[in-house]
N, C-alpha and C positions, 0 to 999 in steps of 0.2 A: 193190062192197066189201061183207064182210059187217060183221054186228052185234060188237059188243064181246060179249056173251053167248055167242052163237054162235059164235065165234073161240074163246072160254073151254072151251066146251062139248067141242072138238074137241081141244084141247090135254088135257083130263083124260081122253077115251079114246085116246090115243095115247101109245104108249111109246117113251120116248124112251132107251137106253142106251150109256150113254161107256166105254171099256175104260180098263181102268185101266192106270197109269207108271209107273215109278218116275222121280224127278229129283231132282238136287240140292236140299237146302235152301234153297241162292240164286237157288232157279227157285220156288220156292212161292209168291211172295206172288200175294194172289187167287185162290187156288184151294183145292179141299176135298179132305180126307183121304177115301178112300174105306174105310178100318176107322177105330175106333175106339185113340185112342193111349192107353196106360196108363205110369203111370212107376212105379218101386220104392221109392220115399221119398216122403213129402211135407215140403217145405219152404214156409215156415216150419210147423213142425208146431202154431201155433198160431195167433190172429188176433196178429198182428202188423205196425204200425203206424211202425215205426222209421228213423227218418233222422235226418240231423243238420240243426241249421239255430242261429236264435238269437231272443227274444222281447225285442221293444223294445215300450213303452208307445206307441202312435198318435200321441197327445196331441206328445209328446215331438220328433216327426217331423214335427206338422205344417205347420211353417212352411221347415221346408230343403230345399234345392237345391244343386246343382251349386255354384252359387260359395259358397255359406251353408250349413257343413256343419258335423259336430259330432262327438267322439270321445265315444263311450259305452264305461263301464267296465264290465268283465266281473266279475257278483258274485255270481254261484254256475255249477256247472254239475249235470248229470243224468247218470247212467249207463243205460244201458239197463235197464231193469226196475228200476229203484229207484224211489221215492216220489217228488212233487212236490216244489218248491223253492217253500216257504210264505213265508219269511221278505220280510216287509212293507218296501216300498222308496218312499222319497219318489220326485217325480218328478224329472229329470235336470231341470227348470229349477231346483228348490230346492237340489241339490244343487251346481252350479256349478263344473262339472269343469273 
């Protein structure tokens, strides 16, 4: 058996070349484009960070479970690219929905 070195050694003067395929897209995964892909757009054309989801206070969650659960009111919402929603909210135990 040879060296890990010497195995390395022999591997970078040897050239190794794979022809290239064409295949389906549902045949790619794990393997490498052999050019470079370009597309005509770029989307989103900027840093853009957008989804939808909802902001509960921790605090407010952290004693429920499955049987112990609790309806929280919906009191503002965001549109995409607008300003934060500042306006100051006690916490859902003070409030006593």
């Amino acid at each position: 058996m040879i060296s890990y070195s010497k195995s390395k050694a022999i591997l970078k003067k040897s050239i190794i070349k794979l022809g290239d395929e064409f295949i389906n897209t549902d045949n790619c995964l794990n393997r490498v484009t052999s050019k470079n892909i370009y597309v005509n757009s770029f989307y989103p054309s900027g840093n853009n960070a957008a989804f939808d989801g909802y902001a509960v206070k921790s605090s407010d969650t952290s004693k429920l479970n499955k049987k112990k659960f609790v309806r929280f009111k919906i009191i503002g919402t965001i549109a995409a690219g607008k300003n934060l929603y500042k306006k100051k909210q006690r916490s859902f135990k003070q409030l006593r929905l």
